[in-house]
N, C-alpha and C positions, 0 to 999 in steps of 0.2 A: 712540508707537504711533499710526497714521493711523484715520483713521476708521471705513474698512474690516478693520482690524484687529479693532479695538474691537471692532465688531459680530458679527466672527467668534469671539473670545473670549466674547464673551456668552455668543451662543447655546449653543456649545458645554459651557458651564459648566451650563444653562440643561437642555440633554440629558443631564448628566450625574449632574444631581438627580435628575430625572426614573426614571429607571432604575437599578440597585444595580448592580456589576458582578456579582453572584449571577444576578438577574432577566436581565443581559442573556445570561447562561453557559449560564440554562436553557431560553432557548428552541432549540429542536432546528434544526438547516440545514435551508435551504430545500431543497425537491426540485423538480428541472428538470419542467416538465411537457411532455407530448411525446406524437408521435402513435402510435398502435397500429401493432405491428411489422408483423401481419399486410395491415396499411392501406398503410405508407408502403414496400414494398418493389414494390407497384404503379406507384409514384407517385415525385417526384423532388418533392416539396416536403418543407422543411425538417423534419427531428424534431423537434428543439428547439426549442419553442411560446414560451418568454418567460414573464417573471415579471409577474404582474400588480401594479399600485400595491401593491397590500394586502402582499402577498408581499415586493418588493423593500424595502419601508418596514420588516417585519418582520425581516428578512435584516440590511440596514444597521443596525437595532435591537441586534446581536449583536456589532457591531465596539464593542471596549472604549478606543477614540481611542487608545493606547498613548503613552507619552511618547516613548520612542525606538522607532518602528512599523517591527518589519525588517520587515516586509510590501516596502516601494520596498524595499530594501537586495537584495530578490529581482526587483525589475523589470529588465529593460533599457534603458526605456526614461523610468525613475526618474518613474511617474505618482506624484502626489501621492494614492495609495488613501486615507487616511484624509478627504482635505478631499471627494473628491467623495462617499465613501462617506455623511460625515456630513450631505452636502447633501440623499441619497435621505431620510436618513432623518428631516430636517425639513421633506420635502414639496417642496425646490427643484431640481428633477428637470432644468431648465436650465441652473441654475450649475453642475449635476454633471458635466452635459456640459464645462460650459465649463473646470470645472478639467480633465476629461480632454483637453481638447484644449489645453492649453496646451503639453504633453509631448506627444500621442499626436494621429498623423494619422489613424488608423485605431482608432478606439476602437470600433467594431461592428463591425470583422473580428478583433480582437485577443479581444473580449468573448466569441466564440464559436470562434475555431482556436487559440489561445494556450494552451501547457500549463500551465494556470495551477498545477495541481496539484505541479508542480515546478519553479514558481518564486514567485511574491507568497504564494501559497497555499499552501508549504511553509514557510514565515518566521511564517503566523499565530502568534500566543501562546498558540490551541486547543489548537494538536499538544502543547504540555507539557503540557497539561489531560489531555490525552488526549480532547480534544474533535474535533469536525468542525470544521476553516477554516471562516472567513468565506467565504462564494461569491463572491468577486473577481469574476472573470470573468462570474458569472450578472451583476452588481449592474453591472459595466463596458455590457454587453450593451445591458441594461436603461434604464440610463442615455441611450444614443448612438440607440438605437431611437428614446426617448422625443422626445429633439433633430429628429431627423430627420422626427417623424412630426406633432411639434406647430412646426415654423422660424416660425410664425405671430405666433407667443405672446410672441416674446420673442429674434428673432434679434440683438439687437447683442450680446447677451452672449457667443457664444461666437465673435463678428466682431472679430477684433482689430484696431488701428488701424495703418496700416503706410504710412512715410515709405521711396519706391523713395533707389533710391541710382545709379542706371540702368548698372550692373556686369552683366553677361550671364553666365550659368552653362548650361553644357549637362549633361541626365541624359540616360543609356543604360540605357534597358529602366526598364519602368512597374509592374515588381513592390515587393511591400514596402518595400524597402530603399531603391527610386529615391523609391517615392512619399511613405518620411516623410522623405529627405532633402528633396525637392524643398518639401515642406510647412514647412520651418524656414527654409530661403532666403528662399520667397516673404515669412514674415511679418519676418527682416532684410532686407526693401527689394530683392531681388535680383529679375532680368530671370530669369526660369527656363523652359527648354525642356525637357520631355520625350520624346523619340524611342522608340519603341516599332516594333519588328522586324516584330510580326504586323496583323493586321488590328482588335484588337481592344486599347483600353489594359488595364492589369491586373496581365499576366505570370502568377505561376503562381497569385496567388488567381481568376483565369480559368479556366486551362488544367488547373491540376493538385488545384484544389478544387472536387468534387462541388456541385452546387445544394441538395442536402441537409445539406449540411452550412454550405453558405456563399452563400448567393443572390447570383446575379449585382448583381438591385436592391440588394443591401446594398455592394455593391462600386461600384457605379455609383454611387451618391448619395455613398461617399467619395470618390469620383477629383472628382463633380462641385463638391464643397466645394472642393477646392483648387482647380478652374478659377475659381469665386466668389473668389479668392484673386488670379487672376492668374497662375496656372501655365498653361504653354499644350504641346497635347498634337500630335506629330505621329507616326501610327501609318501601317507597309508603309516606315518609312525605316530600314534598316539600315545603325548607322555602323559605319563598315569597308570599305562596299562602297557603297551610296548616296554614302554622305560620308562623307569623308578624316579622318583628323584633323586635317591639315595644312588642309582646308577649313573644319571649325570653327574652327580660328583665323581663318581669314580673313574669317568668319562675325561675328568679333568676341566670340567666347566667353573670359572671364578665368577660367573654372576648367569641368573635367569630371568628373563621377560617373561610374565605371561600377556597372553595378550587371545586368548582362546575364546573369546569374543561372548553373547548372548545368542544362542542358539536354541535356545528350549523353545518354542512358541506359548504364547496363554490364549488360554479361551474365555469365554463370559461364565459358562455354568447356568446355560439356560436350556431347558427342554429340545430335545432333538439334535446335538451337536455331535452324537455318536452316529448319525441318520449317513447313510451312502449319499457322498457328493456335499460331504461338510468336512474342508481341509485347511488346513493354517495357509498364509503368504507362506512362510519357509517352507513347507511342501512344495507348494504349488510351483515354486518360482526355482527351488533348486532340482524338481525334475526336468523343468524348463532348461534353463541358463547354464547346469552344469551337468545335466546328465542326458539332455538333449529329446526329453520326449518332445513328439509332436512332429519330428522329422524321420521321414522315410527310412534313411539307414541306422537306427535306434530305435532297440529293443525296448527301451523305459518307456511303461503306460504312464497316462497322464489320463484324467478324466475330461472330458469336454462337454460344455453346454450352450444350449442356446440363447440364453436366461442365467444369464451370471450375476451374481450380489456380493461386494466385496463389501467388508463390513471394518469402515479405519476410515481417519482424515489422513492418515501419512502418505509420504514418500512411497512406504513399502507400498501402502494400500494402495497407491496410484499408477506405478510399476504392475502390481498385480493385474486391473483391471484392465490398463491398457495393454498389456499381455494376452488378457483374454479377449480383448478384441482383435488381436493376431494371429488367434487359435479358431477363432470362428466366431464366435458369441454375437448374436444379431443385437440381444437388447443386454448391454452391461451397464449396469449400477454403483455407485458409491453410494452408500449407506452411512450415516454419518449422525452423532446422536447432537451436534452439534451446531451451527450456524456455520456458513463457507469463511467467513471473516474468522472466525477460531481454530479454522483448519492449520494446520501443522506443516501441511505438504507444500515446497514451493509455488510459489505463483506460476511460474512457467509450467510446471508438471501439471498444476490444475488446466490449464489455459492449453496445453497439446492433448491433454485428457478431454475438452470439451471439442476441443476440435475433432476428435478422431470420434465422435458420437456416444463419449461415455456420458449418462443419464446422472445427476447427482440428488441425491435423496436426502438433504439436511431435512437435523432436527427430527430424525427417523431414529428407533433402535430395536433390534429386534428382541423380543424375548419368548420366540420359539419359533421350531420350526416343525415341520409337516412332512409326513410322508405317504409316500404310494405305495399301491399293494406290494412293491418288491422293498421295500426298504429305502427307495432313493430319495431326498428332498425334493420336493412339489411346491414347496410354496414357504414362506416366512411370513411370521405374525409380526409388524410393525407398531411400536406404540410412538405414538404425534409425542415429540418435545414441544418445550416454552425454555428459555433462557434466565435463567436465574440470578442469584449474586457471582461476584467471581470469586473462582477458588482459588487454592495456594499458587497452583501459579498463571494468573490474570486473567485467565480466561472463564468468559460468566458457566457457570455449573447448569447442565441441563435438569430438568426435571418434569417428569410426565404430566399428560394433558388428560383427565381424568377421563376415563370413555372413549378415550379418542386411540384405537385401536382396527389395523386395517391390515387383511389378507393379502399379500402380493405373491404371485406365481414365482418359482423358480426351479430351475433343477442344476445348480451348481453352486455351494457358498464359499467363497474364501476368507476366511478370518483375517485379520490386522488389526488385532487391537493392542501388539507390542508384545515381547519378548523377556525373556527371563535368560540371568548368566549360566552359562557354562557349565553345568554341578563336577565336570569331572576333575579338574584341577583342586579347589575344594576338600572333595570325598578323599582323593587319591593322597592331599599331604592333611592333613588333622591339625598339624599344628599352625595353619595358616588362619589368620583370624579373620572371621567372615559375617556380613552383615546378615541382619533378618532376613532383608532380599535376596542372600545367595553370594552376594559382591565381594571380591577380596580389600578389604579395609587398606587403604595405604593413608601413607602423607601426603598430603593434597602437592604439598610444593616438591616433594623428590619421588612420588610415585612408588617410596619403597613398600612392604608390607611389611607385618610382624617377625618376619625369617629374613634375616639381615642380607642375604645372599639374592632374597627373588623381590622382584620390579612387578608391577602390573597395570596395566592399561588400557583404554579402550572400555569395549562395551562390559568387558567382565567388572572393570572397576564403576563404570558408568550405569551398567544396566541397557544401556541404550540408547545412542547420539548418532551424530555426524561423524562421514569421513574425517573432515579437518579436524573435529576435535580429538578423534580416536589418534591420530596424526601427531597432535599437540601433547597429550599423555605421551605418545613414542619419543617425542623429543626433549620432553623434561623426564623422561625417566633414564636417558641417555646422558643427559649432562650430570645426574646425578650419582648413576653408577660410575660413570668416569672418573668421576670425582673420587668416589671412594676408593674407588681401585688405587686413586695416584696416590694416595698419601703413605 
C-alpha cells in the first residue's frame, strides 16, 4: 500500500469513529435551497442556490463509505462517489473535485442536470432503510462549484500530468458526449480538435438547457478546463459540408468522434401544426438560450403568448414551459397524453414547474389545432385519455376516451414530443451504416461504427437520452479508440 493509500485508509477509519452508522442514518437530507417561485419566474437566474460548507459537510456526513457502494454501479460514467463524497466531508473540498474529475469532464453540469434520482441515487443503501439518498448530485455540485470558484487555492490537484503522443483525433459537435470524450483523449496525450456546427461551443447544454437551470458560466468554465487541457475548439465549421471526411484524413486526423447529437425535432402529424404559433422545443428554446430572443439587446424574434401549451412529459417539455413562464405567459400548460406517474421528466423539474404556476393537463392529447382569421393558433382540440396495458418500455399505453373531446383556447404551442438524429453526418459519409431511425450503428461495448477510423456517441447513436449517458458513450468510446491506436 503507497503512501497515498495509507493516508486515505487513515482518515477514513478516522470518520468512521467519529460518527456511528445510527448517528450518520439520523441526520435528515439535505434540502436544495432555492430562489422564491414567485421571484425567479421574472428572472432567468438559476433556482437552485448551492449548498453551503456547513450543509454539504453535513450531507457527505450521511454517506455510510459502503464496502461494496452500488452507488458507481448506477453511474455511467463510473465517478468514484464515495472517495470525493468522503473528501467534503473532511473539509478537502479540492481533492473532491479532483476525484470527480478523474471520471467526469463535466462534474457542475452533471451535479445539477443529471437524474441523479435514477441512477447513483437509486443504488443508495437509504432506499432499503427506507431512508432519503445521499444527495449525489447536490454534494457533486457542490463540490465542482467549490473548484472552480476557489482554482487559486490549490489548482495542481485537479491538473493532471499529461505526456502528448502527437496522434490527431477529430470531435464532431461540442455537446456532452463530444466534450467528455474529448476530455479523456486529451489527458491520454492525444492532439484533440473539436468542431462545433454553431456559433457557440456547448451543443445542447447551450441550446437546449434553460439559464435557470444550467448557467451558461457554469458551461463555459467547463468547456474552458479542457481548453487548460489542450483541447482546441473550432465553432461555424460544419463537418460534412465545411470539411470532408475524406479532408480530415488529409488533415492528419487517426480517429473521429461523432457525436452531432439529435437535432431534427418531430412532430405528431395532426391537423394545424403548420398554423402561426405552432413551434418545436428546439426552436423555441434555442432562440431563447442561445440566440437570445426575448432580450432587449437581440435582434432574434421569438413569439410570445399568453396561453401557452407545451405538448411532452420531458425534461425538454418542462424547460420549455417553464421558459414560457419567463417570457410572459399568464396561463402555461403541460399537455401530457399520459398519467404524471409516467412522466419522463425529473421529479424536481415537475415540482419547480408546479410551483412556478405551470397548469398540468394529463391524460390530454391533442389532435388538432385551430386557427384565427390571421393564421395564428386559437385554440387545440384535446381528446380525454384512459391508461391502458404497458408498452415496451413499462409504461401503461394511453388510449382515447371515446367522445370525450374538448376545445381549450391558446395562442402559442410548443411541441416536445422528442427528437430525431443528426441526418448530416449520415447523408455526408454513405458508407457509415445507419439504422431505420437515422442512428449511426456502433458496438454497444467500444462505440465504434462500420468505418474502422469514426466512434459515435450520444444522441446520434441513442436517438435521445441523458447528459450522463451521452457522457458515458464519450467515455467508452475513448477507451476504446485508445486502445486501437496503441496496438
Amino acid at each position: 500500500m503507497n503512501q497515498d493509500n495509507m493516508r486515505d485508509a487513515q482518515w477514513r477509519e478516522e470518520l468512521r469513529k467519529a460518527h456511528t452508522a445510527k448517528q450518520r442514518a439520523d441526520i435528515p437530507r439535505v434540502i436544495m435551497p432555492q430562489l422564491d417561485p414567485n421571484y425567479r419566474i421574472t428572472c432567468n437566474e438559476e433556482v437552485n442556490q448551492g449548498l453551503s460548507e456547513e450543509q454539504a459537510i453535513l450531507e457527505a456526513t450521511r454517506c455510510m463509505d459502503c464496502p461494496d457502494p452500488q452507488c458507481m454501479q448506477g453511474c455511467p460514467v463510473s465517478i468514484n462517489i464515495p472517495g470525493f463524497i468522503k473528501n467534503i466531508e473532511r473539509k478537502d473540498f479540492i481533492q473532491a473535485a479532483a476525484v470527480l474529475k478523474e471520471t467526469s469532464a463535466l462534474p457542475a453540469v452533471c451535479g445539477r442536470v443529471c437524474p441523479q434520482e435514477k441512477q447513483c441515487e437509486s443504488r443508495c443503501i437509504y432506499n432499503k432503510m427506507k431512508k432519503a439518498p445521499v444527495a449525489i448530485g447536490y454534494l457533486e455540485r457542490f463540490a465542482a462549484d467549490y473548484e472552480r470558484e476557489n482554482r487559486d487555492k490549490d489548482s495542481n490537484k485537479t491538473t493532471p500530468v499529461i505526456t502528448k503522443n502527437n496522434l490527431k483525433i477529430a470531435v464532431v459537435g461540442s455537446g456532452p458526449s463530444g466534450l467528455s470524450f474529448a476530455g479523456d483523449m486529451i489527458k491520454r496525450g492525444y492532439d484533440v480538435t473539436v468542431y462545433e456546427a454553431l456559433h457557440e461551443i456547448g451543443g445542447v447544454l447551450k441550446y437546449g438547457i434553460p439559464e435557470f437551470r444550467l448557467p451558461n458560466t457554469v458551461v463555459e468554465a467547463e468547456i474552458n478546463g479542457l481548453r487548460d487541457l489542450g483541447v482546441k475548439f473550432e465553432k461555424d465549421c460544419i463537418i460534412g459540408k465545411t470539411i470532408s471526411y475524406d479532408q480530415l484524413h488529409e488533415l492528419g486526423y487517426h480517429g473521429i468522434f461523432v457525436a452531432s447529437g439529435a437535432g431534427l425535432p418531430r412532430f405528431m402529424g395532426i391537423p394545424g401544426e403548420n398554423l402561426i404559433g405552432v413551434m418545436s422545443s428546439n426552436e423555441y428554446l434555442t432562440r431563447i438560450n442561445l440566440m437570445g430572443a426575448g432580450l432587449p439587446d437581440h435582434d432574434t424574434p421569438v413569439l410570445h403568448g399568453k396561453r401557452v401549451a407545451v405538448i411532452g412529459g420531458g425534461n425538454t417539455a418542462m424547460d420549455s414551459v417553464r421558459t414560457a413562464r419567463r417570457q410572459g405567459a399568464e396561463v402555461a400548460m403541460i399537455v401530457y397524453r399520459r398519467s404524471e406517474e409516467e412522466m419522463p421528466a425529473r421529479v424536481e423539474e415537475v415540482h419547480h414547474a408546479k410551483e412556478e404556476g405551470v397548469k398540468f393537463m394529463t391524460l390530454n392529447n391533442p389532435v388538432e389545432y385551430l386557427a384565427d382569421e390571421k393564421g395564428r393558433v386559437r385554440a387545440m382540440m384535446l381528446q380525454k385519455m384512459g391508461l391502458g396495458e404497458p408498452d415496451a418500455s413499462g409504461r401503461r399505453s394511453p388510449v382515447p376516451v371515446e367522445g370525450a373531446i374538448e376545445e381549450v383556447p391558446v395562442d402559442l404551442v410548443i411541441v416536445s414530443v422528442g427528437v430525431s438524429p443528426n441526418p448530416l453526418i449520415p447523408h455526408a459519409i454513405p458508407q457509415l451504416e445507419v439504422s431505420k431511425r437515422g442512428t449511426i450503428v456502433v458496438n454497444e461495448e467500444t462505440m465504434q461504427s462500420s468505418l474502422g477510423d469514426i466512434y459515435a456517441g450520444g444522441d446520434i447513436v441513442r436517438g435521445g437520452a441523458t447528459v450522463i449517458l451521452a457522457m458515458g458513450d464519450g467515455r467508452r468510446a475513448a477507451a476504446a479508440m485508445h486502445e486501437a491506436l496503441s496496438k
